[in-house]
Steps between C-alpha positions, in 0.01 A plus 500: 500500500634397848483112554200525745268669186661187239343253779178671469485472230643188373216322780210702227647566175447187280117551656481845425674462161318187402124704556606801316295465169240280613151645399354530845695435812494591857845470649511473866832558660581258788759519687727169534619614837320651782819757678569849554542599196203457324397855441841508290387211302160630468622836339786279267240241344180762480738758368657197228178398381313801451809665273517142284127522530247759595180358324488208803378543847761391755393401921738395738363078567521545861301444842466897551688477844552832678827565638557480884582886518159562272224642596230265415777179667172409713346383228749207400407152605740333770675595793756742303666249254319686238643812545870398467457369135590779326206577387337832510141533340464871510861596390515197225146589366590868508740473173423688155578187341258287701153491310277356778521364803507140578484252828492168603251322754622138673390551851531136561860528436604829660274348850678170497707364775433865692307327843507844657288673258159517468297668253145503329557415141211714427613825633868425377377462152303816483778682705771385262269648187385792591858660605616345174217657292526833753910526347448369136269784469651800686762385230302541215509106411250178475542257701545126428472186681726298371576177689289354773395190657403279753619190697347209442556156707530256142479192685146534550444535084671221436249209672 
């Protein structure tokens, strides 16, 4: 195993290891680090778990960014930070090893500090599910919403 693989999986493997014979677990596999490389680590830790374990589902904990050369790119949120993550929805969905696909929603977040962007929440949010839902099934695979939320100005809860 080259040293790139042992970082892998050293970042995962107590996880991994530690949810092995538990009686019902869903282990989501998300990524410490956001880089170039995370279809390698993708195929590493999905490949890992599923040999120590195949009776567990295993997703990728992840916003479900497209990669800037993808296809579906004008989908992501932002002004083209998004597609320079690494990330790659319909390549990192697209492994044997990957049970169903997942995604994240924090449009509050991924909008933030971007003046020169304007968009209708509305038509984002349905935008951003149906090509999501469109991919998870031409791959043969649920889909999941898995993390989402929404801004909210605490100050005013607090009086």
């Amino acid at each position: 195993m080259n040293c790139l693989s042992t970082a892998f999986l050293l970042d995962n493997h107590a996880v991994v290891h530690e949810q092995l014979h538990a009686l019902a677990v869903l282990l989501c596999l998300q990524p410490a680090h956001h880089c170039c490389l995370l279809q390698a680590w993708v195929q590493i830790m999905a490949n890992y778990t599923k040999t120590n374990d195949a009776n567990h589902l295993v997703t990728i904990g992840y916003e479900g960014f497209w990669g800037e050369y993808d296809t579906d790119v004008q989908y992501n949120p932002g002004n083209g930070w998004a597609g320079i993550t690494g990330q790659n929805f319909s390549r990192n969905m697209a492994h044997t090893e990957i049970d169903f696909a997942e995604i994240h929603y924090w449009p509050d977040e991924w909008f933030a500090n971007q003046e020169d962007i304007t968009y209708d929440a509305s038509q984002f949010l349905t935008a951003w599910f149906t090509q999501h839902a469109i991919v998870a099934n031409n791959l043969g695979k649920p889909l999941l919403l898995e993390e989402f939320g929404k801004a909210v100005n605490v100050s005013l809860h607090l009086k």
